[in-house]
Structure formats: structure tokens, C-alpha cells
C-alpha positions in Angstrom: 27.9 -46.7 2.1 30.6 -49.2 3.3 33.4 -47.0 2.1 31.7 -44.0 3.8 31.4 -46.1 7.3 34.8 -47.3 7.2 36.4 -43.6 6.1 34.4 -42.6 9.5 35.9 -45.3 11.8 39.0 -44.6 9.9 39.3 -40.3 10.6 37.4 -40.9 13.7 41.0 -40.5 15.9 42.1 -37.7 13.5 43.7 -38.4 10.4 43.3 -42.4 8.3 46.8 -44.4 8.5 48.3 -46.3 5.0 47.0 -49.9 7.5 43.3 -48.7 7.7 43.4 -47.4 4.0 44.7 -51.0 2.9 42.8 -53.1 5.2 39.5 -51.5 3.3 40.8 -52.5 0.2 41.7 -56.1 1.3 38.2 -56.7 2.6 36.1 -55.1 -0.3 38.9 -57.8 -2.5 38.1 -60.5 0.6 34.0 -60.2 0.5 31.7 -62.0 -2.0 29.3 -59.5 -1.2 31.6 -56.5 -2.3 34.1 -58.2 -4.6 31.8 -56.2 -7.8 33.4 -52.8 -7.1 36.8 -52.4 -9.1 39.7 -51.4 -7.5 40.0 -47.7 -8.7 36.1 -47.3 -7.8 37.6 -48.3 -4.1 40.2 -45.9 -4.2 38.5 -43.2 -5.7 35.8 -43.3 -3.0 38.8 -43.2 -0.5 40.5 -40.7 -1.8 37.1 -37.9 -1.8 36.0 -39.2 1.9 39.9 -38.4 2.5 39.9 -35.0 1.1 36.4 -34.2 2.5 37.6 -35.3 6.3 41.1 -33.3 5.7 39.1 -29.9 4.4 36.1 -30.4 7.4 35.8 -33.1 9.6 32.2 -32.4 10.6 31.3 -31.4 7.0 32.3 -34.9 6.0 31.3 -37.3 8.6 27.8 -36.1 8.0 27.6 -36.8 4.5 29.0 -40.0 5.1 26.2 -40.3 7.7 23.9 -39.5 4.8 25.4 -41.8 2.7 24.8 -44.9 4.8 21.5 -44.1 5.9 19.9 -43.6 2.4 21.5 -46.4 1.0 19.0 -49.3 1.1 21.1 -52.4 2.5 20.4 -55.6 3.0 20.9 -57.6 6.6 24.0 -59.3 4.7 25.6 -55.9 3.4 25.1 -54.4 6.8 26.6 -57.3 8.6 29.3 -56.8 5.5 29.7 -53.0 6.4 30.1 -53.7 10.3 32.4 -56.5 9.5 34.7 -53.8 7.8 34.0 -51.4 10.4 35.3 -53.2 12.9 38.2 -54.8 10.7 39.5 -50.6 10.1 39.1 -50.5 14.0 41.4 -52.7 14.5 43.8 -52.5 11.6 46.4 -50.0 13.2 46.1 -52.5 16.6 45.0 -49.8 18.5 41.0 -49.8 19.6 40.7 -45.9 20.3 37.7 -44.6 22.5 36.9 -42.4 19.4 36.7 -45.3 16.7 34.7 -47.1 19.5 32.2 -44.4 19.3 31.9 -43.7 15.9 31.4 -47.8 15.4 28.3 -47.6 17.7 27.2 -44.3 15.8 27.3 -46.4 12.7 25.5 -49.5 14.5 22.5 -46.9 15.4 22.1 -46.0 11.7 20.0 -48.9 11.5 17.4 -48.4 14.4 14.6 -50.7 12.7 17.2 -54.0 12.7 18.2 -56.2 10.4 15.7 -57.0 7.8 
């Protein structure tokens, strides 16, 4: 579910630069909560969201919508997801309207709160 939020934020101003793609990485490596998945489970989660935002943009952010919302998470692994969110926002040092927007579609995924 995080990969899938921060591959939205990520395409959400057309196409994921090399700084977003590595600043994921860093902070799945950087977060206690995270550290569990392995590096090629990382990249290989990258790489499909990749491939499905390249073949359909539309297509893909929805299942990464799906993704998210099914995916039972705790108030620490959302605030873990956001925290990446927002880190992917502001990896290429540019805060885009579109990545704005997509990080508040996220935040509304969760309309009961943190539990």
C-alpha cells in the first residue's frame, strides 16, 4: 500500500524521476516500520506500478487506489505512508499542483481517521 501511494504522488506530474524512485527506497531502508521488506520486493513493486502508470495512467492509479484502501493499516503505517508521500513530493524539489492533489486524494482514503 505504501509503494502504491508513493508510485501515485510519484506519476502524478507525468512520468516518476530516478530522485523519487530512490527517495522510496531510502525511506522503506530509513523506517522501522518498513525496514521488513527486502530490497528487490521494493523494486519489484516499483517496477509493476511503473509499467502499469506508463501502459494507462488511469488504469493504474486506481488499482493503487484499491490497493491502499483494502489494505488494513495501522494509525503508525499510515502516518508511515504519508510520511513517504510527502517525502516523494518533495524529492525532485519541486511541490507540483498535481502531486499536491494526488497527496490529499491519498489523505481521504482514510475518511474514518486514524485508529
Amino acid at each position: 500500500a505504501t509503494i502504491a501511494a508513493a508510485m501515485i504522488i510519484a506519476h502524478a506530474d507525468g512520468e516518476a524521476d530516478v530522485s523519487e524512485r530512490k527517495r522510496i527506497i531510502s525511506l522503506f531502508r530509513s523506517n522501522p516500520t518498513l525496514q521488513a521488506f527486502s530490497a528487490e520486493d521494493i523494486a519489484r513493486e516499483i517496477t509493476t506500478h511503473s509499467h502499469g502508470f506508463d501502459l494507462d495512467h488511469h488504469s493504474a492509479f486506481e488499482r493503487a487506489r484499491a490497493q491502499i484502501v483494502i489494505t488494513d493499516l495501522s494509525n503508525e503505517q499510515f502516518r508511515a505512508l504519508m510520511h513517504i508521500c510527502l517525502s516523494v513530493l518533495e524529492a525532485d524539489g519541486v511541490r507540483h499542483p498535481a502531486e499536491e492533489a494526488a497527496l490529499a486524494t491519498i489523505s481521504s482514503l482514510r475518511p474514518w481517521g486514524y485508529r
